[in-house]
VOGU-3710 file (C-alpha; in Angstrom, 3 decimals, decimal comma):
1> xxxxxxxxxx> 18,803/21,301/-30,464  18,700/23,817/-27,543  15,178/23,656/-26,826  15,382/20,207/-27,231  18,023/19,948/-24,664  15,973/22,235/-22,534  13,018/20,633/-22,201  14,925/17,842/-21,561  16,642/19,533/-18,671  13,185/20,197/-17,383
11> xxxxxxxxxx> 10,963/17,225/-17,664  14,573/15,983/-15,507  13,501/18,900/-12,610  9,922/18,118/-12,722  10,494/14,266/-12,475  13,255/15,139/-9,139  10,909/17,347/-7,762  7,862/15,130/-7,365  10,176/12,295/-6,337  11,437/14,843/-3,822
21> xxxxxxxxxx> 7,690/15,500/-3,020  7,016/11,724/-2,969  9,919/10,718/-0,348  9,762/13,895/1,791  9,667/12,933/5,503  9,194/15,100/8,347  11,370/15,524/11,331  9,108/13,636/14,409  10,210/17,470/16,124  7,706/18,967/13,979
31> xxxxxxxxxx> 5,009/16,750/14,048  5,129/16,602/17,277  4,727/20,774/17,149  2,269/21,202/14,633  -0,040/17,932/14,540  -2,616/19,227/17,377  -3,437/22,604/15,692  -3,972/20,798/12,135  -6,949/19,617/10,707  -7,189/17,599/7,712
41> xxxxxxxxxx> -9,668/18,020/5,488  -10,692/16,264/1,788  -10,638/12,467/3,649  -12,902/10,805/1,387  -14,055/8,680/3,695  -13,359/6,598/6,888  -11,487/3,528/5,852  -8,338/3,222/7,542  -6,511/3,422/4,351  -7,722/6,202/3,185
51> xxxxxxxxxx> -7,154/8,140/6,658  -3,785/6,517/6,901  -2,914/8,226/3,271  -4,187/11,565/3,994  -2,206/11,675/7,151  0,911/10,849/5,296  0,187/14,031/3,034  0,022/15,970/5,556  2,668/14,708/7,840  5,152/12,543/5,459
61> xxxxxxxxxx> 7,534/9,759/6,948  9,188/7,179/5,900  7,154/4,936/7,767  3,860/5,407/6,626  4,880/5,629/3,499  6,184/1,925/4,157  2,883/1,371/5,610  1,180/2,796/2,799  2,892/0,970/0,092  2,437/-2,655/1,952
71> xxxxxxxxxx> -1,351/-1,876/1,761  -1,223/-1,044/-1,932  0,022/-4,488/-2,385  -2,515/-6,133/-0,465  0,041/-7,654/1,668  -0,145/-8,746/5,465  3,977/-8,495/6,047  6,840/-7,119/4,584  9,987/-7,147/5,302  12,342/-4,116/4,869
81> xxxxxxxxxx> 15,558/-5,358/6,244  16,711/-8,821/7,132  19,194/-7,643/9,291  17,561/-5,397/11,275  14,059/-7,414/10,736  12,552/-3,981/10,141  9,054/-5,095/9,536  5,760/-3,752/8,326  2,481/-5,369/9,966  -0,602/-4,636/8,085
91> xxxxxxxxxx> -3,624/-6,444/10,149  -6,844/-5,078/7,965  -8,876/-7,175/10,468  -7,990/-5,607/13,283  -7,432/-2,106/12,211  -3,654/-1,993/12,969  -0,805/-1,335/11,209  2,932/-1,236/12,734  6,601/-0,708/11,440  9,392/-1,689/13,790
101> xxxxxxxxxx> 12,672/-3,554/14,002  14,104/-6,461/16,272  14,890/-4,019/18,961  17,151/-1,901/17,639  17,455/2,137/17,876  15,915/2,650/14,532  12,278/4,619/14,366  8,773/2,835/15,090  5,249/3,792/14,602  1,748/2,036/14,501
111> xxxxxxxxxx> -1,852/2,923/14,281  -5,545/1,924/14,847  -9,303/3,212/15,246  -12,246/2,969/17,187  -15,618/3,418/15,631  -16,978/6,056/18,250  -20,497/5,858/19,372  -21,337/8,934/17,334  -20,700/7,340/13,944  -17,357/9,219/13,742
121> xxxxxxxxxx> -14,035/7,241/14,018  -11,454/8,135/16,533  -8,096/7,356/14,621  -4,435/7,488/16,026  -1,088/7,604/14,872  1,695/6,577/16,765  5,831/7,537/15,496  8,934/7,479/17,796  12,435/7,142/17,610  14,657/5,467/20,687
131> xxxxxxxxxx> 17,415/7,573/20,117  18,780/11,120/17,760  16,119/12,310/19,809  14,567/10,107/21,971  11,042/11,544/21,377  7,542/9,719/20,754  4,393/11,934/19,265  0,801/10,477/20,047  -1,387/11,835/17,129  -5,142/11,252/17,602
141> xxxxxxxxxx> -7,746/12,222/15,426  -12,022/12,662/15,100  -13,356/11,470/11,739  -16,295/13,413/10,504  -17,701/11,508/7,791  -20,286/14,492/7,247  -17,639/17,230/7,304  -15,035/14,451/5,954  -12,401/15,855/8,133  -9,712/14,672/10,726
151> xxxxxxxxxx> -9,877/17,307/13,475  -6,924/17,031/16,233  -7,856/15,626/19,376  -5,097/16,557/22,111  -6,896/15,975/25,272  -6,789/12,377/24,656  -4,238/10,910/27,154  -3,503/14,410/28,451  -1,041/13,998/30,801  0,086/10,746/29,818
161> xxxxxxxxxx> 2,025/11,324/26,644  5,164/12,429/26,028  4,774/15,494/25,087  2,753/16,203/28,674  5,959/15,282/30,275  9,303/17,287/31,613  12,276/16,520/29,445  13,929/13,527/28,910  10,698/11,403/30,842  10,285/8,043/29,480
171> xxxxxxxxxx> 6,614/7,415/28,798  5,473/5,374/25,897  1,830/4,266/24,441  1,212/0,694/22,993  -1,684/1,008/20,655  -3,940/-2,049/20,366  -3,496/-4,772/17,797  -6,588/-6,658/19,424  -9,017/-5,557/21,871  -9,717/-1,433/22,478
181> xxxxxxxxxx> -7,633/-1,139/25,548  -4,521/1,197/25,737  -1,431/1,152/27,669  1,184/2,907/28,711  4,575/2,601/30,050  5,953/5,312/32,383  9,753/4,750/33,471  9,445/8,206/34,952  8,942/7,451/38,246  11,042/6,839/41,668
191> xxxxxxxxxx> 9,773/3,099/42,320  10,063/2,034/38,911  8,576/1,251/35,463  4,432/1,811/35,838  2,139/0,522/33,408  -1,282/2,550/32,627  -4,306/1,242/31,466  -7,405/2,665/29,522  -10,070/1,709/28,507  -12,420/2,092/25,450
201> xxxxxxxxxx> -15,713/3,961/26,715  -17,554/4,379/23,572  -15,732/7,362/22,386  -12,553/7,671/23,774  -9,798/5,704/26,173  -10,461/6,285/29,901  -8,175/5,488/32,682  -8,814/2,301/34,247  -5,716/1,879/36,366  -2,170/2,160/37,156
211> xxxxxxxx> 0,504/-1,423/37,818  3,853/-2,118/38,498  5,101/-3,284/35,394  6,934/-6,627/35,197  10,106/-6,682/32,477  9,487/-9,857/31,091  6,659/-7,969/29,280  9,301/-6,675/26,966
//
């Protein structure tokens, strides 16, 4: 009866600590400290899902889990609260994926990839959170389908992420849903709210230029 009741005790610890394993998440703090020095290897190959599930092994969240699981189910939408209208976009077409709410303070992130000129795939990964911190991390990646690696690729609109910015700046990046141009909103300034452009060059985002931005665009 004893060993009975043990094993049942730990089949109980194994089961708890894969599902601890499965929804682990990691604080946006320490992606945002340890993405650009980590390469991930064993990507099997380029499709976005498949980069989009390595990534979450490495760096777990909630919302590309989310992301993840919509794709599973070969869905287009889902919805993960009415109330909130915290939704999951999944756009295979396009190569974009997004989660975000109706406006409210809750977390966001989206992705997308170019196919670079090389034959390698320039993916990135966008997560932020509006408040508890205010902080957004730009993660942007090289796939080598020979090596069948994501190598970090930090000098990609150096200067014009957050992280490149003094405390408490306001800068955010809108990733593409259509097209291959980037933008991104600086509030940082003295004559207000700027919007940068970039544009897709073959194997990266180049600055293109720098407007007012009007607030009707949110």
């Amino acid at each position: 009866m004893k060993k009975g009741l043990f094993a049942i005790i730990l089949a109980c610890c194994v089961l708890c600590s894969v599902q601890a394993q499965e929804y682990s998440t990691t604080p946006l703090q320490d992606v945002d400290a340890g993405w650009a020095t980590k390469p991930i290897s064993n990507v099997a190959n380029g499709n976005f899902a498949t980069m989009l599930e390595r990534f979450y092994q490495t760096w777990p969240t909630w919302m590309v889990r989310a992301v993840r699981d919509t794709m599973k189910k070969g869905l287009t939408k889902q919805v993960l609260d009415k109330d909130t209208e915290l939704t999951v976009t999944v756009d295979q077409k396009n190569g974009f994926v997004s989660v975000g709410d109706g406006g409210t303070d809750g977390e966001y992130m989206s992705a997308c990839y170019w196919n670079r000129s090389n034959g390698h795939k320039l993916l990135a990964v966008l997560l932020g959170s509006p408040t508890d911190p205010c902080i957004e991390v730009l993660c942007t990646y090289d796939y080598d389908p020979a090596k069948k690696m994501l190598t970090p690729e930090p000098e990609i609109l150096k200067g014009y992420r957050w992280h490149d910015r003094k405390a408490y700046s306001q800068i955010f990046c809108n990733l593409p849903r259509k097209g291959k141009e980037i933008t991104v909103d600086d509030w940082s300034g003295d004559d207000g709210p700027v919007r940068h452009s970039f544009k897709w060059d073959g194997m990266k985002p180049v600055y293109s230029k720098s407007e007012s931005l009007k607030l009707d665009d949110y």
